[in-house]
C-alpha positions, 0 to 999 in steps of 0.5 A, spaced: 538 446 420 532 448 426 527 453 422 528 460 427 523 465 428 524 472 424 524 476 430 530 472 432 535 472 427 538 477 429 540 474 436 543 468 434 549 467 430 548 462 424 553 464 420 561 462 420 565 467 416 565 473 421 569 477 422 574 478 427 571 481 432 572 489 434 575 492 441 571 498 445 572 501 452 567 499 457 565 505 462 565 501 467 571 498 467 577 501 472 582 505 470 587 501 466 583 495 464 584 492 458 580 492 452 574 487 450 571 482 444 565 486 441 560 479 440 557 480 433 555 487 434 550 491 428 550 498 427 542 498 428 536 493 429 533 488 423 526 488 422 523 481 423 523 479 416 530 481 415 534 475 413 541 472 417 545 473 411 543 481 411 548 482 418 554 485 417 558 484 423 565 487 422 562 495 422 568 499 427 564 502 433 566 507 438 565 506 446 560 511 446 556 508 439 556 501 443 549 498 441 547 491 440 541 487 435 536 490 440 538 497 441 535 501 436 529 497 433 524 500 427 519 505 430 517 508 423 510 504 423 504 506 428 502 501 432 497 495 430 491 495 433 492 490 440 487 485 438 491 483 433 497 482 436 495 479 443 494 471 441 501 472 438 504 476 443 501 474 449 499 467 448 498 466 456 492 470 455 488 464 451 482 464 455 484 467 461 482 474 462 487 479 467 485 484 470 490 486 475 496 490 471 496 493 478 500 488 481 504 487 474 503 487 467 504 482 462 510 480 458 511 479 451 513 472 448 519 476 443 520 479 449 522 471 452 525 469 446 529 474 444 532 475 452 533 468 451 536 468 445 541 473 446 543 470 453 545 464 449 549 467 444 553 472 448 558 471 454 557 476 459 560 476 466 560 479 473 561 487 470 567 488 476 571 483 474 576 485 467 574 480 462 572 480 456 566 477 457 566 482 464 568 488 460 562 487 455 556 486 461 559 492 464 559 497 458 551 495 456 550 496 463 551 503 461 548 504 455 541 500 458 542 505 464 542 510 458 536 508 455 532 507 460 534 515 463 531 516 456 525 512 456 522 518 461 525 523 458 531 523 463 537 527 460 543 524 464 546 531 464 542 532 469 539 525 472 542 519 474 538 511 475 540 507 481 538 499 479 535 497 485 530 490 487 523 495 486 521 501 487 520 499 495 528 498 495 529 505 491 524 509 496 528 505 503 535 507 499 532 515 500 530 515 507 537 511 509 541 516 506 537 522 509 538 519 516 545 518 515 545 526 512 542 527 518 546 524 523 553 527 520 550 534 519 547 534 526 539 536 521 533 532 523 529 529 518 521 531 517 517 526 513 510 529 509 506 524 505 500 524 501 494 519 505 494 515 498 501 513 499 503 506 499 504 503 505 513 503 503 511 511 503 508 510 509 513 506 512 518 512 512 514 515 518 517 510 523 525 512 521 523 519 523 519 523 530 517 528 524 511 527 520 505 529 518 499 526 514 496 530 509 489 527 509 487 531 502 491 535 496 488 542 499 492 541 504 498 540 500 495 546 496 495 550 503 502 547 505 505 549 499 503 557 498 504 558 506 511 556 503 511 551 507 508 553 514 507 546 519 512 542 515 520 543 516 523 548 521 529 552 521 535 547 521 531 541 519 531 537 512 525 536 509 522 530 506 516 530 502 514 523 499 507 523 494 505 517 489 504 519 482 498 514 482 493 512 487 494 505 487 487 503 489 483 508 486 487 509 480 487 517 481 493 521 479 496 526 483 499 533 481 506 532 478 507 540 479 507 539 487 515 538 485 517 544 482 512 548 487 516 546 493 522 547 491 521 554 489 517 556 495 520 553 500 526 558 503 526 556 511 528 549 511 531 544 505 525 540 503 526 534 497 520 531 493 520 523 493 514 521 488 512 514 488 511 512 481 510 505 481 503 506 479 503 511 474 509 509 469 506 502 468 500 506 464 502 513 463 508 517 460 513 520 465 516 526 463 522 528 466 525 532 461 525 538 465 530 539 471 527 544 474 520 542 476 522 534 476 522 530 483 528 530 486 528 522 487 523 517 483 522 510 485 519 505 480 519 498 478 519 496 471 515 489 471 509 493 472 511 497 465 514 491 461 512 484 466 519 482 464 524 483 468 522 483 476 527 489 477 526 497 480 530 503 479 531 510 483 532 516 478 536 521 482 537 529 480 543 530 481 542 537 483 539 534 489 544 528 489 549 531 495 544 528 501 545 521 499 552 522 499 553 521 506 550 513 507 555 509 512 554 503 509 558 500 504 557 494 499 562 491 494 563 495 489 562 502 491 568 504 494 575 503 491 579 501 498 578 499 505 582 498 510 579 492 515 586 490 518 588 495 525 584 500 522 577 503 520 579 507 513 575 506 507 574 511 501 568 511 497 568 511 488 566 518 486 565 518 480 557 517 479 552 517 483 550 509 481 557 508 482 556 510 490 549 507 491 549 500 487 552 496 493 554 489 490 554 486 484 548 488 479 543 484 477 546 485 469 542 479 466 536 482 468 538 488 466 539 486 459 532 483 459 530 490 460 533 493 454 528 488 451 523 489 454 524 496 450 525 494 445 518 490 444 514 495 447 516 499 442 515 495 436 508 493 438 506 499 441 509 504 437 515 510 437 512 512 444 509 506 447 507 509 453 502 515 450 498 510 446 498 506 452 495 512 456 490 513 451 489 505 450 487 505 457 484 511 459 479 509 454 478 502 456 478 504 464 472 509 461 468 503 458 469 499 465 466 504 469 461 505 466 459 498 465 460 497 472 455 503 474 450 501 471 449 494 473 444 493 478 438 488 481 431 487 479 430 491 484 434 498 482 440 497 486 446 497 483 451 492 483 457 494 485 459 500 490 464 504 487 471 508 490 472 514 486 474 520 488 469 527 487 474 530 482 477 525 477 473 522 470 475 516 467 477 517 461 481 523 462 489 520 463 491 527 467 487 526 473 484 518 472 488 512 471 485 505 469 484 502 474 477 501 478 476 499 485 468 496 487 464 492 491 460 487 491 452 488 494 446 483 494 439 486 492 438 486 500 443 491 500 448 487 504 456 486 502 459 480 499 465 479 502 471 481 497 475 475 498 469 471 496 468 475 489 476 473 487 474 467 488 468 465 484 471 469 478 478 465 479 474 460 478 471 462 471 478 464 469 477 472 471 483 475 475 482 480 479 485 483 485 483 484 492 484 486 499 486 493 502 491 493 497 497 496 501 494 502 501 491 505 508 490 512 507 485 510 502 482 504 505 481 508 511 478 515 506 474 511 501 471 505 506 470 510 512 475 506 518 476 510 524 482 509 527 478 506 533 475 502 529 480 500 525 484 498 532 478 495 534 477 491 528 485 488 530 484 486 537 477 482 535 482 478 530 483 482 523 489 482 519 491 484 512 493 477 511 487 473 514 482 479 513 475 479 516 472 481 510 466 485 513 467 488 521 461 493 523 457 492 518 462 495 513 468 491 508 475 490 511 478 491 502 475 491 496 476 488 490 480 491 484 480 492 477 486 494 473 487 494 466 494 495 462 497 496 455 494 489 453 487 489 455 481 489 450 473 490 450 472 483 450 476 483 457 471 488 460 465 484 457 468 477 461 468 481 467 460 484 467 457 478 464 460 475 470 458 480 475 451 479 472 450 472 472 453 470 479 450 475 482 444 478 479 442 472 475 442 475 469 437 482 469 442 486 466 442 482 459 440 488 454 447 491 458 451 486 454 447 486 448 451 492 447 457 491 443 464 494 447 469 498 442 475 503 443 473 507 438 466 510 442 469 516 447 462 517 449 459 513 456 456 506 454 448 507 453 443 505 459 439 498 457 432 500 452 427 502 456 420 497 457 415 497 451 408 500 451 404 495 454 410 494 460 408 497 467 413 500 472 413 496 478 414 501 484 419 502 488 416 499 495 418 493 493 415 487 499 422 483 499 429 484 496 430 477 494 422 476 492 422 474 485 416 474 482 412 468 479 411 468 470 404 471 469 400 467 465 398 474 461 403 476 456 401 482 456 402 484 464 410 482 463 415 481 458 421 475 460 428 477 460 431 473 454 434 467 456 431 467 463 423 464 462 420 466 468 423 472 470 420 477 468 423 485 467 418 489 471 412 488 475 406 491 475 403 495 481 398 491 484 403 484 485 407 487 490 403 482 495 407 475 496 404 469 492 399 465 496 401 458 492 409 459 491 409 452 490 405 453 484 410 458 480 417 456 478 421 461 481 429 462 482 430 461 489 434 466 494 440 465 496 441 463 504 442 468 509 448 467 512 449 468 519 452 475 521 459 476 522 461 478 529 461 486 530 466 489 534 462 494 535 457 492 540 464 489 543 465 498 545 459 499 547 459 495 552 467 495 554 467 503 554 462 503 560 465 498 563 472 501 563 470 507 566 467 504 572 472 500 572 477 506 573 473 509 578 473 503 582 480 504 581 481 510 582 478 509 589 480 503 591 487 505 591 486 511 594 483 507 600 489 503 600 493 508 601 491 511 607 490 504 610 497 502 607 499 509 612 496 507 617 498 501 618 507 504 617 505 509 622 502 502 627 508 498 626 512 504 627 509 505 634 509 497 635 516 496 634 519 504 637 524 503 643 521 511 644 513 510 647 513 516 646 512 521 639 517 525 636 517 531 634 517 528 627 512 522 628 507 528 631 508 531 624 506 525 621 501 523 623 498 530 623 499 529 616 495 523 616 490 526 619 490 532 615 489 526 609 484 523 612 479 528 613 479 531 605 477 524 604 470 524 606 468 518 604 474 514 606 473 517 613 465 515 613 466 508 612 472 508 616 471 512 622 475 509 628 470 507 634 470 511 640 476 508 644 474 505 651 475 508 658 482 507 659 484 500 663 486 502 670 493 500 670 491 496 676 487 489 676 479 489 676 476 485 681 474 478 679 467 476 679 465 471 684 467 464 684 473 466 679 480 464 681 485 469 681 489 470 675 496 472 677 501 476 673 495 477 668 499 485 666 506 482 665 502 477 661 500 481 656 504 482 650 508 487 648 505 488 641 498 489 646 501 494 649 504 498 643 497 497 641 494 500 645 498 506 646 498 507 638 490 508 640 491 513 646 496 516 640 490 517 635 485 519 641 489 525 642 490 527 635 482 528 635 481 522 630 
């Protein structure tokens, strides 16, 4: 027989003398549904090292003392330091150095194994059929949903959890339901969200004429106390939708936001969506009391425990009655409909997941939840997500201030970091793990961000960059106006295809995040490659320094020069000059391995070298060619726009008054009448009138002077000349229509 890991034994069942299986309710299966087959249950989780033959597999349980192997694992030690754990837990890290938890963290291997051991030794079916195998993945559908309502402190007394794709879906799901509330109650909806909303938050503003962005907390603070003046009127439903955690600058937005407004607000209903994808991947979310909880909560689970790819809108079910009213309907959320020669359906009114979880769940995924608990609590300890917190909170600290002080041979720093005023790393109330910064050469010029991601995949470092889904936080902390930022669309700028630097300004920036797993040595790998690539290596002293989570205070600056160093000023000739190794060792000191570089210059070298070619020096990076800036495009459209208006503004004016001219002239051309009704005179008075306000049009086209009239009789012909017979009757009768509209334009004093 295969030797089987620890921490499986108790996934997998080796021995042949069980008992006979008992049979529990599911809560899931309808009303009258037959019992099912309990597989090989125990009352409580083994600890790794407990031996097969230990299980006891015939206790009699209850619906509602319904557990599996994995459901109540062994949390009476404190966790062990990560290092100690990662190679064995996390053996894809070998290596590698990720830094993107943002985007999602990673799983655990006994999270795999254990998921997968499970699925082998266990029939599940579709949980709304009344199988067996059905009844059994409905009932530990439940009890996950339970214990994931507990993991953040939900009482289901008071909150129920929708599983739904990601948070994305869970916030969709809201303003669908609201819409239709609205619709059926005849209530428009206003939105208000927060500038560090994610694009999905920001997104809602489209399904609603009422909106407002609230471009700081002061704002909101002000909102709020004003009990809720320019927000929601009177007969209006309000919605107010903030994340818990920037996820581009890291920033932890106030939770009590939520019980403020719904104590404040008297006028008009206004419910609290939190965003909290970000901040319940590193932090402890606490919904343990009702009354001051969002009314909705949108998360993601990967982002907690990599594993599964699965979200979750929790809902308090005080606040849950405007998502009752949602016109559609899926399968297994109403108990029948009518499709034939009528139009009837009756809705499920026992749950409110019952009602929302349209089709069958993703029960599989849902089981890989319940060990992703599981091992999260066994590697991190009884509350996982507080020493998570801590963890990274104090990580998030070490990587800040590594990133300050790096800088240039010139003084400079390295990196441009985005951080707002009032937060500090290190502390988890106010400040996640999470740091977003550009890259700037010694000259003061920005490296494009996708550059920077790209030279560090290939040194096994993974980061993230771009604007993130964030453009409330793009737009602050990179100073894009909203003319700009549309300029930068039409010259060709996406959030796909970016254009890294418009208007001498970055389109994104680079993104660093670190989760439950992340180390000292992952911060290391990360600046010494930030030194090397691009400031060659002049913060060595920096590195020198070991990283350890045990120090709270920030990193100390590199050792300042010896006695017999010389400070080199500040007006440097050139940023990117190096200057050459002196033979004198006494004028400057090398930086270790980099010969002839040397930490500090005296004063008297800032004169470039007369024979470069006789010293070894680093040569500068090449200039590259400026990207076209947009900017210089405004400047020259917006006069051109505005003469090309006021050229147009008076060319159709002309045209105007020529296009009656020319009504009033073939009116007279083709009149059976010659002369002027009452009607045309007024006309053509009306004309005149128009005419004489335009002054300039009156000057360039003032009518000449009429000739004297031609006597109705024929001139005499010049000497020599044939006579011309029948030269009147020849003429024709446009001619003489013609002239009679002149004769009319005469008397009118034109």
């Amino acid at each position: 027989m295969d030797i089987i890991p620890a921490h499986m034994n108790d996934a997998v069942h080796t021995s042949s003398n069980e008992s006979p299986p008992k049979r529990i309710k599911s809560t899931r299966a309808a009303s009258g549904r037959r019992t099912l087959n309990s597989v090989h249950f125990s009352s409580h989780y083994q600890a790794p090292s407990t031996p097969v033959s230990d299980h006891s597999s015939d206790s009699d349980l209850e619906a509602e003392d319904y557990a599996t192997d994995y459901t109540s694992p062994d949390t009476s030690e404190m966790p062990d330091d990560v290092e100690e754990f990662r190679d064995r837990e996390y053996p894809q890290l070998k290596g590698k150095t990720y830094l993107d938890h943002g985007g999602t963290t990673l799983y655990a291997k006994s999270l795999v194994e254990e998921f997968s051991a499970d699925l082998i030794s266990n029939l599940y079916g579709n949980p709304h059929s009344a199988s067996t195998p059905s009844a059994l993945a409905g009932h530990r559908v439940d009890t996950i949903r339970d214990r994931a309502l507990r993991f953040f402190n939900a009482d289901p007394e008071h909150f129920d959890l929708v599983f739904v794709a990601n948070a994305t879906a869970a916030i969709k799901l809201v303003i669908d339901c609201f819409k239709d509330y609205a619709a059926v109650s005849n209530t428009p909806v206003w939105y208000g969200y927060h500038k560090d909303a994610h694009t999905s938050l920001v997104g809602v503003r489209e399904s609603t004429k009422l909106h407002r962005c609230f471009a700081t907390d002061e704002e909101v603070d002000i909102w709020i106390n004003s009990g809720g003046l320019g927000g929601p009127r009177a007969r209006q439903l309000g919605l107010f939708a903030y994340p818990g955690q920037s996820n581009m600058s890291g920033r932890r937005l106030p939770l009590n936001w939520c019980g403020r407004i719904r104590k404040s607000f008297h006028k008009a209903a206004t419910y609290t969506l939190l965003d909290a994808a970000a901040l319940a991947s590193t932090a402890p979310l606490d919904l343990s009391d009702p009354a001051t909880a969002p009314d909705f909560v949108a998360l993601s689970f990967y982002k907690i425990f990599g594993f599964p790819n699965i979200g979750a809108l929790i809902v308090r079910k005080e606040s849950a009655h405007v998502l009752e009213s949602r016109k559609y309907f899926g399968g297994g959320t109403v108990d029948m409909v009518i499709a034939v020669n009528d139009t009837w359906h009756a809705k499920k009114n026992s749950s409110i997941h019952d009602r929302l979880e349209d089709g069958t769940l993703p029960f599989h995924s849902i089981f890989a939840l319940d060990h992703g608990m599981n091992v999260h609590e066994r590697l991190y300890g009884p509350n996982p997500m507080k020493f998570i917190s801590h963890h990274t909170s104090q990580l998030g600290k070490q990587l800040y201030n590594s990133l300050s002080n790096l800088t240039h041979s010139n003084g400079l720093p390295l990196c441009r970091i985005y951080k707002d005023d009032n937060t500090t790393y290190g502390d988890p109330s106010v400040q996640g793990a999470t740091v977003p910064f550009n890259v700037q050469l010694a000259d003061g010029s920005m490296v494009p961000y996708e550059e920077v991601e790209e030279a560090a995949d290939d040194q096994g470092i993974f980061v993230r960059s771009g604007s993130l889904c964030n453009p409330g936080g793009m737009a602050t902390y990179l100073n894009w106006s909203p003319a700009e930022m549309k300029a930068a669309y039409a010259a060709g700028h996406r959030c796909s295809k970016p254009t890294q630097i418009m208007l001498g300004k970055p389109t994104g920036v680079v993104r660093v995040s670190l989760g439950a797993m992340s180390i000292a040595a992952d911060v290391q790998n990360l600046i010494r490659f930030l030194d090397n690539t691009y400031c060659h290596g002049a913060n060595q002293a920096l590195l020198s320094t070991p990283m350890s989570l045990a120090h709270s205070t920030p990193l100390s600056p590199p050792p300042s020069p010896g006695p017999k160093t010389t400070i080199s000023p500040l007006n440097i000739p050139h940023a990117l000059y190096v200057p050459p190794q002196q033979s004198d060792p006494g004028l400057t000191q090398s930086t270790p391995g980099r010969p002839g570089i040397p930490d500090h210059t005296s004063s008297d070298s800032t004169a470039l070298p007369q024979h470069p070619s006789t010293h070894p020096t680093i040569e500068p990076e090449r200039a590259k060619a400026p990207p076209w800036n947009p900017q210089d495009y405004i400047n020259m459209r917006k006069p051109w726009e505005a003469e090309m208006r006021k050229q147009h503004a008076q060319n159709y004016n002309n045209v105007g008054m020529e296009s009656k001219v020319h009504e009033l002239e073939d009116a007279s051309t083709f009149s059976r009448n010659p002369t002027p009704s009452v009607k045309a005179r007024k006309f053509g008075r009306s004309v005149v009138n128009l005419l004489r306000t335009k002054s300039h049009f009156v000057e360039s086209n003032r009518v000449p002077p009429l000739p004297t009239p031609v006597p109705t009789t024929n001139p005499p012909l010049p000497p020599g000349e044939p006579p011309r017979e029948g030269s009147n009757s020849q003429r024709s009768r446009k001619s003489v229509e013609k002239q009679r509209f002149q004769d009319n334009v005469d008397a009118l004093g034109l």
